[in-house]
C-alpha positions as CSV (number, residue, x, y, z in Angstrom):
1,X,-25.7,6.4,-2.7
2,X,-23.3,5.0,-5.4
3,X,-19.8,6.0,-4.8
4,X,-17.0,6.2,-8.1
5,X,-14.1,6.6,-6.2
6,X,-12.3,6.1,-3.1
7,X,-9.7,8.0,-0.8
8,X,-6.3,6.6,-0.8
9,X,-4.0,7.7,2.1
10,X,-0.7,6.7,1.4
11,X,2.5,8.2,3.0
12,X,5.7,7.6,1.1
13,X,8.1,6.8,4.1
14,X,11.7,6.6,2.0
15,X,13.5,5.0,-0.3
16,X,17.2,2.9,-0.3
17,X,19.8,2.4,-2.8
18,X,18.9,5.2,-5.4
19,X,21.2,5.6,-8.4
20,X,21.4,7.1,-11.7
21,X,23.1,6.1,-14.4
22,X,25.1,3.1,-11.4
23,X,26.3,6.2,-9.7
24,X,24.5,7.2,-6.3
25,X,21.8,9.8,-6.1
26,X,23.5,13.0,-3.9
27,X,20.3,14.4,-3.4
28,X,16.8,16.3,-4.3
29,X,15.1,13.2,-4.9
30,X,11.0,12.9,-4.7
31,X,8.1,10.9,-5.6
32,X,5.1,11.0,-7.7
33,X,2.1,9.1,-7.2
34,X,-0.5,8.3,-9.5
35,X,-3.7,6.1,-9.4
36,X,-4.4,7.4,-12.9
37,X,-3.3,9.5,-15.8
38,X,-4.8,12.6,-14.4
39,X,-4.7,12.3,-11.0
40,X,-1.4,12.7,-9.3
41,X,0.9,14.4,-6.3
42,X,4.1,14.7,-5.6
43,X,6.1,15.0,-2.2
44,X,8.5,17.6,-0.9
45,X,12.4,16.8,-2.3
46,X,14.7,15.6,0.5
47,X,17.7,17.9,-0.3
48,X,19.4,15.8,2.2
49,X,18.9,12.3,2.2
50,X,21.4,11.2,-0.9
51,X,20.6,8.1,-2.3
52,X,19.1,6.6,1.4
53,X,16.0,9.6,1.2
54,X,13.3,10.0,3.4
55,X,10.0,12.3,3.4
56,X,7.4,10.6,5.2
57,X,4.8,12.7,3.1
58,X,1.2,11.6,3.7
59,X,-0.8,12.3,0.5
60,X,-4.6,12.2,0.6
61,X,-5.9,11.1,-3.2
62,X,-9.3,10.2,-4.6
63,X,-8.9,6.8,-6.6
64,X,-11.3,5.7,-9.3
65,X,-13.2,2.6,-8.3
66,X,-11.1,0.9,-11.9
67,X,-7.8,1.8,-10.7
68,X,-5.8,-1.6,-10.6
69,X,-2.4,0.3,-9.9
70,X,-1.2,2.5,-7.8
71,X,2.2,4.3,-9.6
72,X,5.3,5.6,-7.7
73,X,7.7,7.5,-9.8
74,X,11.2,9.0,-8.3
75,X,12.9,11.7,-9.8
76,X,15.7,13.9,-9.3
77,X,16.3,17.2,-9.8
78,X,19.6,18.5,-11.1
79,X,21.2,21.5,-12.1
80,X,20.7,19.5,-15.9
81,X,17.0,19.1,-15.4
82,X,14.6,15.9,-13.5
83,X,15.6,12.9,-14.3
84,X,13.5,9.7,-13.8
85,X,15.6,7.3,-10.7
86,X,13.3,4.9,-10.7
87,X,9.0,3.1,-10.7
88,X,7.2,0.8,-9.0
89,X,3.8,-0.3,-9.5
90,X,1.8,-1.1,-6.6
91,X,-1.5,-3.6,-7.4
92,X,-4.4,-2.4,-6.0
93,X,-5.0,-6.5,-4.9
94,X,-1.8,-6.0,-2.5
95,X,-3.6,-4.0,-0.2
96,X,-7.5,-3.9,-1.1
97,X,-9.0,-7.7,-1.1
98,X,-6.5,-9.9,1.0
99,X,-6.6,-11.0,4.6
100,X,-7.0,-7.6,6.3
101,X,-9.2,-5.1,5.8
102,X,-9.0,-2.2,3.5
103,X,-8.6,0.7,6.2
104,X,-5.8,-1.2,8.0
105,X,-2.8,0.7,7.6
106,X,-0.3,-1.3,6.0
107,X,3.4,-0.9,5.1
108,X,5.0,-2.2,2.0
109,X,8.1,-2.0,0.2
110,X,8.6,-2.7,-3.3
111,X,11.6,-2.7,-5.7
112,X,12.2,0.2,-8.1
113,X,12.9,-0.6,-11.6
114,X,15.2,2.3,-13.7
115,X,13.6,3.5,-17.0
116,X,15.6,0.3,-18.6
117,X,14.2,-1.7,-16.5
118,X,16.8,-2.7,-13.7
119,X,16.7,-3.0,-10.2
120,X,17.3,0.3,-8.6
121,X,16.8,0.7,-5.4
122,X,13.6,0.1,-2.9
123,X,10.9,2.3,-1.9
124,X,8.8,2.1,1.5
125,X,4.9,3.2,1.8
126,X,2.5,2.8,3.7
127,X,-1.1,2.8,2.2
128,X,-4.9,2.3,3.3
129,X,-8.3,3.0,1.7
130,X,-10.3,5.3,3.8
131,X,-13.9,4.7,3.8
132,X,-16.7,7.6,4.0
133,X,-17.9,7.9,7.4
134,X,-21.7,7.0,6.3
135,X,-20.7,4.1,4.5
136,X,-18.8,2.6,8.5
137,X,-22.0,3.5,10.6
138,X,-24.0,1.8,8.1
139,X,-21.8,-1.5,8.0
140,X,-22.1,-1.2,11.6
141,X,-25.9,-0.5,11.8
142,X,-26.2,-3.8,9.5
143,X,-24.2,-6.1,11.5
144,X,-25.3,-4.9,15.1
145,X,-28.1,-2.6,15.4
146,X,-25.7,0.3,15.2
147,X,-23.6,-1.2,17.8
148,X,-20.4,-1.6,16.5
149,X,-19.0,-4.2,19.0
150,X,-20.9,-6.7,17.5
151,X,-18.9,-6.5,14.6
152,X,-16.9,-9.9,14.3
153,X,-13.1,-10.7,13.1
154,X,-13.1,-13.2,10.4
155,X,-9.2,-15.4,11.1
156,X,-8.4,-16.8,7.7
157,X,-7.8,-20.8,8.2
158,X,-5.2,-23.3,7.1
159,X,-6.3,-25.5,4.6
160,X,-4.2,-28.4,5.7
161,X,-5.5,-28.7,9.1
162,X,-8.8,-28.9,10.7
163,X,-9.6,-26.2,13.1
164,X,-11.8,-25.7,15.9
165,X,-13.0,-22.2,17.3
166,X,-13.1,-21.4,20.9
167,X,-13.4,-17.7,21.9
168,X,-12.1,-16.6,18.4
169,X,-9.4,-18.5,18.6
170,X,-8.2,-21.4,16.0
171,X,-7.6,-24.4,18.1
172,X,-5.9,-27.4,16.4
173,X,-8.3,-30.7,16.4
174,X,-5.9,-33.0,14.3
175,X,-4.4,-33.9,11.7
176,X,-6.9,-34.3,8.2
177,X,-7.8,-37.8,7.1
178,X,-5.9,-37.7,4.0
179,X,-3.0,-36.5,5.9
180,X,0.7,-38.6,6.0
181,X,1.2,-38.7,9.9
């Protein structure tokens, strides 16, 4: 079965040093994230949190298998209309592709850039892709027979060293031959 999307869970801890025109966010600040044009949510406003907010909103999105970015947009609301505080744009590559898996939760922060396109403040998320359920017992069915402890850990390895395994664990052998020691 050929899947076209996947399910990003991320949950949009807080944010630091929000301002608006230099001058600090008082409050009703939230976020909207986007993996594409059409497909976006937003989080409840922190009425509270000035220009240190926090709303630890978990959003649950489907994400085209071509998304490359994920967007965070803060706003503001004010008595004048929203106005836009700040963006980041996550790459997909941060989190999907590197050392750990996928489905790891991970926790990133990125800098927010104002809509000239200066520093403005910092934004914490934490993200992971969650699989479908068939597509994990059928990973697991491949690598063990449908036991799942057979399933190994891969430990990326140094390139400037040469390294033994024992038990899973990188023991150093010695120095490489084209090494300066």
């Amino acid at each position: 079965m050929e899947t076209k999307s996947r399910t990003l869970e991320i949950t949009v801890l807080s944010a630091e040093d929000l301002r608006i025109d230099n001058k600090p966010v008082k409050k009703n600040a939230y976020v909207v994230v986007s993996v594409d044009p059409y497909n976006n949510k937003a989080t409840k406003v922190d009425g509270e949190g000035g220009s240190y907010p926090s709303w630890n909103d978990k959003l649950v999105m489907e994400m085209p298998l071509q998304t490359r970015f994920v967007t965070l947009l803060v706003k503001c609301k004010g008595s004048r209309g929203e106005k836009t505080v700040g963006l980041a744009r996550i790459p997909l590559m941060d989190f999907v592709g590197g050392y750990s898996p996928a489905t790891c939760l991970q926790f990133l922060s990125y800098r927010l850039r104002d809509p000239k396109g200066l520093k403005n403040g910092i934004i914490n998320v934490s993200l992971r892709v969650k699989e479908p359920l068939q597509d994990c017992s059928s990973q697991a069915a491949a690598a063990g027979g449908g036991n799942a402890a057979t399933i190994g850990l891969g430990i990326p390895i140094d390139g400037r060293r040469d390294y033994g395994m024992v038990t899973g664990i990188p023991i150093w052998t010695g120095y490489p031959s084209n090494s300066l020691f």
